[in-house]
C-alpha positions as CSV (number, residue, x, y, z in Angstrom):
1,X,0.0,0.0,0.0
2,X,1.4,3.5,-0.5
3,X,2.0,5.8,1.8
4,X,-1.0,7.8,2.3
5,X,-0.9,11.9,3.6
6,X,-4.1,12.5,5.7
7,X,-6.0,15.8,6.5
8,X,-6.1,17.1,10.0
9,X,-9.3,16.0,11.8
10,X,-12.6,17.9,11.7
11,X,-13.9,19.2,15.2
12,X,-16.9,17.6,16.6
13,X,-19.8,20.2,16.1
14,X,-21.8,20.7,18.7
15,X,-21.5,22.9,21.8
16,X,-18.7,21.8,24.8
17,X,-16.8,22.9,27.4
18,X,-13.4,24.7,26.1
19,X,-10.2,22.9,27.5
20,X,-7.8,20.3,26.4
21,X,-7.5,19.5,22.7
22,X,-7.8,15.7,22.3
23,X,-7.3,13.9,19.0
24,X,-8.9,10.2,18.1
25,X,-7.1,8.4,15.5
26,X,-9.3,5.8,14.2
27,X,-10.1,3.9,11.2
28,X,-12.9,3.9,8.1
29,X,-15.0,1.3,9.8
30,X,-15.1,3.0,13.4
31,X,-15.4,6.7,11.8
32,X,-19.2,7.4,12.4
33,X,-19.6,5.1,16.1
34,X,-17.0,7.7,17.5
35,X,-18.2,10.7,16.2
36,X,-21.9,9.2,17.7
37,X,-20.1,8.2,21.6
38,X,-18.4,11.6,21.2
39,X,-21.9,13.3,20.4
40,X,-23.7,11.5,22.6
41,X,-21.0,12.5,25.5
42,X,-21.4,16.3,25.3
43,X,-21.1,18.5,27.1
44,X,-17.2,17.8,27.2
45,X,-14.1,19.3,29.5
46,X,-12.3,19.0,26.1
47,X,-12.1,19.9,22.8
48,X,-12.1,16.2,20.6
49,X,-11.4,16.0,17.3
50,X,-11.0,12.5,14.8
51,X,-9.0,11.6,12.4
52,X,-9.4,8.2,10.4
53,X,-5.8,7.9,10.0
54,X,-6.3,6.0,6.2
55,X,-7.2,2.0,7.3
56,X,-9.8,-0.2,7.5
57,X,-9.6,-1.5,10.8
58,X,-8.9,0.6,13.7
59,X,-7.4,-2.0,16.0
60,X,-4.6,-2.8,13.5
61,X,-3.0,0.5,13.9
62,X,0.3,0.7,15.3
63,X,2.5,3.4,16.0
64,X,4.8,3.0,13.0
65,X,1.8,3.5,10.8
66,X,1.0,6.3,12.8
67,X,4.1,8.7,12.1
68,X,4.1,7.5,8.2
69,X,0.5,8.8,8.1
70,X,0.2,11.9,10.2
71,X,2.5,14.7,9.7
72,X,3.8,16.7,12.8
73,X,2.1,19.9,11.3
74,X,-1.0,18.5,11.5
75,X,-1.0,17.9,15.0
76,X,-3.0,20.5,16.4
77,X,-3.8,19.3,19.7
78,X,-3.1,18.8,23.6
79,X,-2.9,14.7,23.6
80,X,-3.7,11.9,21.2
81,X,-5.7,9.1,22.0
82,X,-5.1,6.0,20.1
83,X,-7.0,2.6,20.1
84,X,-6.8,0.2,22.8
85,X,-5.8,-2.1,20.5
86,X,-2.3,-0.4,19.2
87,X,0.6,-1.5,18.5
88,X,4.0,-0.1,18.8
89,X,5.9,2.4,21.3
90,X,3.7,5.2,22.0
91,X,6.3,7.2,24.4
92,X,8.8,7.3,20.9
93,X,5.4,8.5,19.1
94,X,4.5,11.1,21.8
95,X,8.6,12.4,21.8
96,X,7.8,12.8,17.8
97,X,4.7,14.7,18.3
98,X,5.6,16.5,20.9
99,X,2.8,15.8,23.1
100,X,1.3,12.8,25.2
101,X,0.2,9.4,23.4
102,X,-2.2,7.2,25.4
103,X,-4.0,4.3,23.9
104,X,-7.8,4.5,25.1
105,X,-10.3,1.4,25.9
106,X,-10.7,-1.2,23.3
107,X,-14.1,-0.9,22.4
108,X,-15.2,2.8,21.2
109,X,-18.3,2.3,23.2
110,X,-16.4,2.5,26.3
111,X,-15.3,5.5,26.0
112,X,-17.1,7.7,28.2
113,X,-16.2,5.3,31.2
114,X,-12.6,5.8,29.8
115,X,-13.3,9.1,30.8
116,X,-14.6,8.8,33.8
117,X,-18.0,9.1,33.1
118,X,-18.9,6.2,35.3
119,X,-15.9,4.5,36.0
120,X,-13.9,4.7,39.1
121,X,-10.3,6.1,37.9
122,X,-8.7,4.1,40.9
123,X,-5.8,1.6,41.0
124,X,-6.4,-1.1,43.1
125,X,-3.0,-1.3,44.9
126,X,-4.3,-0.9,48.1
127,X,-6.0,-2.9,50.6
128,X,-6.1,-4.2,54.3
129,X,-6.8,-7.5,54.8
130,X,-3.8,-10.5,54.4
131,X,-5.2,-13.4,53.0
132,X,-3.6,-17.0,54.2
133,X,-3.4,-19.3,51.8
134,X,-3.8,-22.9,52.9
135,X,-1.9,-26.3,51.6
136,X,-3.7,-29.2,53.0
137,X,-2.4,-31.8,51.9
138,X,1.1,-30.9,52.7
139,X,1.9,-33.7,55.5
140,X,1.3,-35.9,52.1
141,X,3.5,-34.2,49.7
142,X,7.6,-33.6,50.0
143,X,8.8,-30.5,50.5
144,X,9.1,-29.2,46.7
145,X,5.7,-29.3,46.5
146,X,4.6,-27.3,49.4
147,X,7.1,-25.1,47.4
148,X,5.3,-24.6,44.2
149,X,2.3,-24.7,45.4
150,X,3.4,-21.8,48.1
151,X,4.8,-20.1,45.0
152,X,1.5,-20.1,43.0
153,X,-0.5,-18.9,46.1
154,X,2.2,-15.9,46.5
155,X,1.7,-14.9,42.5
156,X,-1.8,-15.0,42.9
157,X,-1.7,-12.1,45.8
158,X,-1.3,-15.1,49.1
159,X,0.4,-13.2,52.2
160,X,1.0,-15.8,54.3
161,X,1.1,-19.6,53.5
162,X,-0.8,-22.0,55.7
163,X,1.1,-25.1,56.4
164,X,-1.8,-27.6,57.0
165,X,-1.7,-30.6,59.5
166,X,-4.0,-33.8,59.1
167,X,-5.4,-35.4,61.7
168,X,-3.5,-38.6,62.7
169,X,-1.2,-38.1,59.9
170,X,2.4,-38.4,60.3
171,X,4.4,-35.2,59.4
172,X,8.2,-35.8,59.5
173,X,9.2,-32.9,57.2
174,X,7.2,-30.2,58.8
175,X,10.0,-28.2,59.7
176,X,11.9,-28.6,56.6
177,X,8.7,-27.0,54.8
178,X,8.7,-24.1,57.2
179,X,12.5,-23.7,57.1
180,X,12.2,-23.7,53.2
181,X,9.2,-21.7,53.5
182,X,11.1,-19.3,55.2
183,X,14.3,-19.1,53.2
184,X,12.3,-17.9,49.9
185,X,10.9,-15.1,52.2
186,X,7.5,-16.7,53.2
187,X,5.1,-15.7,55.8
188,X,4.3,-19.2,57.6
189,X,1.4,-20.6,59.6
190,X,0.8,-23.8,61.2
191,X,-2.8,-25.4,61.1
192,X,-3.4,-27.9,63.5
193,X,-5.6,-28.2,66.5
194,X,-2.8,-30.3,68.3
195,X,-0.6,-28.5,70.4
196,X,2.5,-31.0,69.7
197,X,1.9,-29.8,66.1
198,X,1.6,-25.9,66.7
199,X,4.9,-26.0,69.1
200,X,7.1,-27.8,66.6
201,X,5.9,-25.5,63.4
202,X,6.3,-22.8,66.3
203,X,10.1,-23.7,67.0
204,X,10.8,-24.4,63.3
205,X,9.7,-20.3,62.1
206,X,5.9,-19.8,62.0
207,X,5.0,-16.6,62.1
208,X,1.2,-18.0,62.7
209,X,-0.4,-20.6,65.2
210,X,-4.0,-21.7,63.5
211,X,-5.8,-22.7,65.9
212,X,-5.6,-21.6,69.7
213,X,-8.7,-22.2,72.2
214,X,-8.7,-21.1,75.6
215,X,-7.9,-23.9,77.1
216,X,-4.7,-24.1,74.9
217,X,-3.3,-20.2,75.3
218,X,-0.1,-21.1,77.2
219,X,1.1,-22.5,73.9
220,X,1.3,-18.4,73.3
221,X,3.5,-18.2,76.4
222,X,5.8,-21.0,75.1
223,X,6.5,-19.1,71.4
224,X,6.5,-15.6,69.4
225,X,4.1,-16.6,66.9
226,X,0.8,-15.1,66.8
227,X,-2.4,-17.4,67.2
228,X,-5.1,-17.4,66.0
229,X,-8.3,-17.4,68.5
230,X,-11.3,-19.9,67.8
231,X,-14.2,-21.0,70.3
232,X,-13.7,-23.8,72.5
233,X,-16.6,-25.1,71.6
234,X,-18.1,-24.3,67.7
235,X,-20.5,-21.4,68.3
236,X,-19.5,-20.5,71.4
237,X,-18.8,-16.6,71.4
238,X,-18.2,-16.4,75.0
239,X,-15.1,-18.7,75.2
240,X,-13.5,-16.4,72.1
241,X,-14.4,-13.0,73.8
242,X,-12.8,-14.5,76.9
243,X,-9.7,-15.4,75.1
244,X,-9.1,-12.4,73.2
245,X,-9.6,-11.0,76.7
246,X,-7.1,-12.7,78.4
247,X,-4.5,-12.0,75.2
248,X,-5.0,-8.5,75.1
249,X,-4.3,-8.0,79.1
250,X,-0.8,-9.8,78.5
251,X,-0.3,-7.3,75.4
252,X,0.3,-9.9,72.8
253,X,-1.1,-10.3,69.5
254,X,-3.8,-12.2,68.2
255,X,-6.6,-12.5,66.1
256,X,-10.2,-13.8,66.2
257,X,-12.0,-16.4,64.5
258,X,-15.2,-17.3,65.7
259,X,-15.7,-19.7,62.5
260,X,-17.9,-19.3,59.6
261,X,-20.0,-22.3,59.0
262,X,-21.2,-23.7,56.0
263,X,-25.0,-23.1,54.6
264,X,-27.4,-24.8,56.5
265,X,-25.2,-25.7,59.2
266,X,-24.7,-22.3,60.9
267,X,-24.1,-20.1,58.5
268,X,-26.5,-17.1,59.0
269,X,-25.8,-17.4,63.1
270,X,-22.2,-17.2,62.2
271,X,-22.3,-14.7,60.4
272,X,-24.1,-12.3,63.0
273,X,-21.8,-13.4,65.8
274,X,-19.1,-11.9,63.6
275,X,-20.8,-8.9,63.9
276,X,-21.6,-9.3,67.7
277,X,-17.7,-10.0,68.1
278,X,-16.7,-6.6,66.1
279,X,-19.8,-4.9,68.5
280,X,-18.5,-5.9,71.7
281,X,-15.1,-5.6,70.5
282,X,-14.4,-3.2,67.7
283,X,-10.5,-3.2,67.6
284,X,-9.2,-6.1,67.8
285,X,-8.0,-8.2,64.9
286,X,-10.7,-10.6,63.4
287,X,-9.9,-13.8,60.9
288,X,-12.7,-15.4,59.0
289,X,-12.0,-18.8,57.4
290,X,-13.7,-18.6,54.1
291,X,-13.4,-22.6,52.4
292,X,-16.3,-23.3,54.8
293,X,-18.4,-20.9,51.7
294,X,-16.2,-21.1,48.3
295,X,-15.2,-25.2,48.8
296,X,-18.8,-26.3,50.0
297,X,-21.2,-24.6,48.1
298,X,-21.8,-25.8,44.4
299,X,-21.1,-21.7,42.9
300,X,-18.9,-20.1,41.3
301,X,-16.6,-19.0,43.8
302,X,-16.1,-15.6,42.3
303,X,-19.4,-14.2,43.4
304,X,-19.2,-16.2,46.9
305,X,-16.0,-13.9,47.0
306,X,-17.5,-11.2,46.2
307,X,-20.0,-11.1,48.8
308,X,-18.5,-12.7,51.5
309,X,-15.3,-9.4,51.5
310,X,-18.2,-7.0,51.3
311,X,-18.7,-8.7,55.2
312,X,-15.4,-8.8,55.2
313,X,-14.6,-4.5,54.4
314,X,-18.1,-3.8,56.7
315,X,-16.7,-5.7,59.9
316,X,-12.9,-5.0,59.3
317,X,-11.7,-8.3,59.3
318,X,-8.2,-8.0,59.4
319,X,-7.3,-11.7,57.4
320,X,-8.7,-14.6,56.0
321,X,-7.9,-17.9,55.3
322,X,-8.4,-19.3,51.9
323,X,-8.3,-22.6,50.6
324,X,-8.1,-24.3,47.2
325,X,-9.2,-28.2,47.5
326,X,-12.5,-28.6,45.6
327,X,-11.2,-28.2,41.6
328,X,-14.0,-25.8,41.4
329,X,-12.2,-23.2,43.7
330,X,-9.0,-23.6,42.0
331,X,-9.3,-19.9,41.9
332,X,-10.2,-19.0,45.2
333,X,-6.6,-17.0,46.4
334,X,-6.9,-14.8,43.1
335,X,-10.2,-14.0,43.4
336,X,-9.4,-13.0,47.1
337,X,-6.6,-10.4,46.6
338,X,-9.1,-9.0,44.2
339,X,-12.2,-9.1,46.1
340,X,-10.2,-7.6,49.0
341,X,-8.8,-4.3,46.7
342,X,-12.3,-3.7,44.9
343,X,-13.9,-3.5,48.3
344,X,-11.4,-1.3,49.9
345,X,-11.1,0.8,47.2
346,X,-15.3,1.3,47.2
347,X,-15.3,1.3,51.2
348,X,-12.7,4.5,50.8
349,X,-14.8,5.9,48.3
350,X,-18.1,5.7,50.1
351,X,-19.4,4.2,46.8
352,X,-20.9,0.9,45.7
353,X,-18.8,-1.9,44.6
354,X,-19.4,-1.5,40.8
355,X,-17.4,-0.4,38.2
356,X,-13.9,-0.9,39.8
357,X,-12.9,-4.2,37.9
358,X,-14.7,-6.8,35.8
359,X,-12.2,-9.8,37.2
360,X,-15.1,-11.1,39.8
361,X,-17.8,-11.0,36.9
362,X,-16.4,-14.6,35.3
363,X,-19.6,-15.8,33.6
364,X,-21.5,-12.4,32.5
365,X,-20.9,-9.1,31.9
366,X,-23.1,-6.2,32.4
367,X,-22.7,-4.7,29.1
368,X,-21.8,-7.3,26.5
369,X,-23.4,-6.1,23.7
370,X,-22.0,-2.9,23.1
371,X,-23.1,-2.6,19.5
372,X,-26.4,-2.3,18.2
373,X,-27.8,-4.4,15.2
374,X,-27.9,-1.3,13.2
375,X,-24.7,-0.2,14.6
376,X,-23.2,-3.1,12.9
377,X,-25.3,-3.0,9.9
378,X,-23.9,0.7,9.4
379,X,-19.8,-0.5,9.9
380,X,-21.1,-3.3,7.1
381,X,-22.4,-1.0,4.6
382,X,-19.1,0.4,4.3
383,X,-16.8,-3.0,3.6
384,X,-15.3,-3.4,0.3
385,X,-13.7,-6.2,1.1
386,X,-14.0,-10.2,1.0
387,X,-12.5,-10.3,4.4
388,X,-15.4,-11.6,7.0
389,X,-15.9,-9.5,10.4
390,X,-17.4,-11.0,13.4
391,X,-19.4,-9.0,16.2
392,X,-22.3,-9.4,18.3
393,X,-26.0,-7.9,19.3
394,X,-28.5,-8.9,21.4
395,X,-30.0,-10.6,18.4
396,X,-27.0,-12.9,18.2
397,X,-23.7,-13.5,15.7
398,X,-23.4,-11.4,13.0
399,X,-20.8,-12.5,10.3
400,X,-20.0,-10.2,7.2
401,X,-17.8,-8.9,4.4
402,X,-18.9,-7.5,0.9
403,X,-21.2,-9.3,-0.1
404,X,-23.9,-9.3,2.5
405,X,-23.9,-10.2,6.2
406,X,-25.8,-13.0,8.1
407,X,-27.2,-12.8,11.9
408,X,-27.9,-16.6,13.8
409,X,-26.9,-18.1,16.7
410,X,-26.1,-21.6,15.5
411,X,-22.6,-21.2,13.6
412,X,-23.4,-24.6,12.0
413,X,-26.5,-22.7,10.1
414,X,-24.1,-20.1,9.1
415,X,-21.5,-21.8,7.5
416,X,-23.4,-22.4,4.4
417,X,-23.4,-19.0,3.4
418,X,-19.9,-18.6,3.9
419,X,-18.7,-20.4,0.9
420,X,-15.3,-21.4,2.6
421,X,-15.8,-25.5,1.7
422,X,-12.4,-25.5,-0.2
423,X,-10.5,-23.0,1.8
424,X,-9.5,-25.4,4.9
425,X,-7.7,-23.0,6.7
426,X,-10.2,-20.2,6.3
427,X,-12.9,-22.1,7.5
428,X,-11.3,-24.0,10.7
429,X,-10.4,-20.2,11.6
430,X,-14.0,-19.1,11.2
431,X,-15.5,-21.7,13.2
432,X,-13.1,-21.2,15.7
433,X,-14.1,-17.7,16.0
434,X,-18.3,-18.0,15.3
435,X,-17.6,-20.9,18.4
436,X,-16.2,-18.0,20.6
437,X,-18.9,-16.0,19.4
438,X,-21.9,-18.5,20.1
439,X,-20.5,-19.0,23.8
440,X,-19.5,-15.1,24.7
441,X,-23.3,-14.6,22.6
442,X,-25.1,-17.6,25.1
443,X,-23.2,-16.1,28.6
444,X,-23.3,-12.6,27.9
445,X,-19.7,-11.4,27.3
446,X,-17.6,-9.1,25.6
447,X,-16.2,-10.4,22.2
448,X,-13.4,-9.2,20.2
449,X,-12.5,-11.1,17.0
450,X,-8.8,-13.1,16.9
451,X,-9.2,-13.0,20.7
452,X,-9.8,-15.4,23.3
453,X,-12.6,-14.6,25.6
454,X,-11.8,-12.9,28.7
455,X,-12.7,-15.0,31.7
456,X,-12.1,-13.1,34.0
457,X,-9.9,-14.0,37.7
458,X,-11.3,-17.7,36.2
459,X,-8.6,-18.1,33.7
460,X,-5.0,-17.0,33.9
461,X,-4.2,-14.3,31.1
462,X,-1.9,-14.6,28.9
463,X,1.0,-11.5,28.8
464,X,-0.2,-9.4,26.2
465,X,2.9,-6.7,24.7
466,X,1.5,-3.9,23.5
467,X,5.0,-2.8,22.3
468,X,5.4,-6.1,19.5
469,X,3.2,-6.5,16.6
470,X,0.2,-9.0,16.3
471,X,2.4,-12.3,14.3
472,X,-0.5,-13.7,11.9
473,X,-2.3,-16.8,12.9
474,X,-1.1,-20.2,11.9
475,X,-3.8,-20.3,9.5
476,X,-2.8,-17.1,7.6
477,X,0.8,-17.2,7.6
478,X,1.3,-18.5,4.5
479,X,-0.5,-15.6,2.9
480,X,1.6,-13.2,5.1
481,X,4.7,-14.6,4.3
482,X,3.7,-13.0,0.5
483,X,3.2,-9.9,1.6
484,X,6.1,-7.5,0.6
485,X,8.2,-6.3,3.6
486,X,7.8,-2.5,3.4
487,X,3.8,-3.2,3.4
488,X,1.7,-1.2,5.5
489,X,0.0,-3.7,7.6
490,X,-3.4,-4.6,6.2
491,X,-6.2,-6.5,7.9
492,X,-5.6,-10.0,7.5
493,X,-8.6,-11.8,6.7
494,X,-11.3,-11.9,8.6
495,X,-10.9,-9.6,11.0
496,X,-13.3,-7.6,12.5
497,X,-13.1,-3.3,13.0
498,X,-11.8,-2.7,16.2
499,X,-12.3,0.8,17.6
């Protein structure tokens, strides 16, 4: 493709707010949706203006392209705002320009929470609450394991790691786990209701004694780590006022558990005599175990998360101990140390915990339809190309490129239409992409085309570099490979406009 000169952007007309000049770079298909968001967002604190910066697909820009296209004279503004989507350095952009380069969100719909018209513009590197992460089963694995696993937990935001004991089990390597705990710069806790157990992990480095009663505080005399509190009897708030008592006359740290029970076997009385405890004692350091919720309860452990740190933020609870046994909580640590930020962050805001971060909404979203049927039927009046897009409505899939579009919900009763029977490649990458359609379509998420779906704290991400360009999908690279060097990049087939 030649290099293409474009002509400064046009202001968006329509009565704003004078300040800062911001320019939009975008592509063809994307033009009229952000002049409509920008429309629809007046009145403004700035002065927008767009620029379709000469290709087809908005989410294939990259910087490179970028200072080929757009001349430093035509530049007339206070910042640049690129897709989310872009490619490339955009500090060496902003150095050529001469003023700040930011990408905005990926989806052109989004931008007035990118501006802060609902969303909270806070980072979430805050919070109060350490989360103990338990390994169960470590009297049955060697010491290697309890390291990787201990390794995982810390990755996934774990404070401390909770060495657990099994009843009637033998554990000879205890304290090698805790010394080699401790040599990789662990916080340690010992789990055991067995005072021979608690001394030993005590003596071998624990910072944390899980569980004390009051029957069983001199083991606090006996060692520096700090117990943990429980009921002598389950239920029994008295016994666990008394020993917090009795702890906090001697001066020595602690905290309180007084044990959340599963559903139907407690649970609602537990909860409350949390909220008795933080009554009748309203500064002193509260656990609450919460494996008794996320590993017995057949839910997504992302919402139980969720709700149970709201309790959690509203009582103070200084800790908590997680645990990952039941497969279906594989996820359980992650989605604490984000449970724990979001509700801080909404707790120091005096503000409901919405719009801080999508990582605890794993199945649904609450907008994942971001483009109307018409919207898409106006981006698919203006292809010229064979090259089949991908996006979705509330009516379902819609598939497109030149010569027509097609809106179902069944990719099997689309792939007719699509004429790809002797292009093997072309169609295993279309039904790989109208599958991730049908399923983000069915749940109600976000889809982007040549993307996986975003799961969420469910799945772990994979590192995504802004800085390197997209490498073409197995399916395509033969095509690339034909593609002369000094090419601008062009939209490889079908991909979808990306705002």
């Amino acid at each position: 493709m030649a290099e293409q000169q474009v002509p400064s952007g046009e202001p968006i007309p329509g009565e704003r707010i004078p300040g800062e000049r911001i320019l939009f770079l975008t592509g063809h298909l994307a033009l009229k949706s952000l002049h409509r968001v920008l429309d629809d967002m007046l009145p403004l604190p700035f002065e927008p203006r767009v620029l379709d910066i000469g290709i087809n697909v908005a989410g294939l820009m990259t910087a490179d392209l970028i200072r080929r296209r757009l001349p430093v004279d035509q530049v007339q503004a206070d910042r640049i705002v690129v897709p989310g989507r872009c490619r490339g350095d955009l500090d060496a952009l902003a150095q050529h320009y001469g003023v700040p380069v930011q990408r905005g969100p990926d989806e052109v719909k989004d931008l007035p929470m990118h501006f802060g018209r609902k969303a909270k513009k806070r980072v979430l590197d805050r919070h109060d609450v350490l989360i103990f992460a338990e390994i169960v089963d470590a009297p049955q694995v060697d010491v290697d394991a309890v390291l990787a696993t201990a390794r995982r937990y810390r990755r996934d935001g774990a404070d401390v790691i909770d060495i657990g004991c099994l009843p009637d089990t033998d554990f000879p390597h205890m304290e090698d786990c805790i010394r080699a705990l401790k040599a990789e710069g662990f916080q340690v806790s010992i789990d055991s209701l067995n005072t021979d157990d608690l001394l030993r992990g005590a003596r071998a480095g624990a910072d944390y004694l899980l569980s004390l009663k009051k029957s069983s505080l001199w083991v606090a005399d006996e060692v520096d780590a700090i117990p943990v509190l429980i009921p002598d009897t389950p239920g029994d708030l008295d016994s666990l006022r008394e020993a917090a008592d009795i702890m906090t006359a001697r001066g020595l740290p602690f905290y309180a558990d007084p044990i959340i029970e599963p559903i139907h076997f407690g649970f609602t009385a537990s909860i409350v005599r949390y909220h008795e405890l933080r009554r009748t004692h309203p500064d002193i350091p509260i656990m609450m175990g919460v494996g008794n919720l996320t590993e017995l309860t057949d839910a997504d452990t992302s919402g139980i998360n969720a709700l149970l740190f709201g309790i959690i933020s509203e009582l103070r609870v200084g800790a908590v101990l997680a645990t990952e046994v039941s497969p279906h909580a594989r996820r359980a640590v992650k989605e604490a140390d984000i449970a724990r930020r979001v509700m801080f962050a909404a707790r120091e805001d005096n503000a409901l915990p919405r719009d801080y971060s999508g990582e605890l909404m794993t199945t649904h979203q609450r907008r994942p339809f971001p483009d109307s049927p018409q919207d898409i039927a106006d981006i698919a009046a203006t292809v010229r190309d064979p090259n089949f897009r991908i996006q979705l409505s509330e009516q379902g899939v819609h598939i497109y490129n030149r010569d027509g579009m097609q809106v179902g919900t069944d990719p099997f009763a689309l792939y007719p239409g699509l004429n790809v029977a002797d292009d093997g490649a072309h169609a295993f990458y279309l039904g790989v992409e109208l599958a991730r359609a049908q399923i983000a379509w069915q749940l109600g998420r976000r889809y982007a085309q040549d993307e996986e779906l975003d799961w969420g704290a469910a799945v772990e991400k994979k590192a995504q570099d802004l800085m390197a360009h997209c490498a073409p999908g197995t399916t395509l690279q033969r095509k690339a490979k034909r593609r002369p060097a000094d090419a601008d990049p062009a939209p490889p087939d079908d991909t979808q406009d990306q705002a």
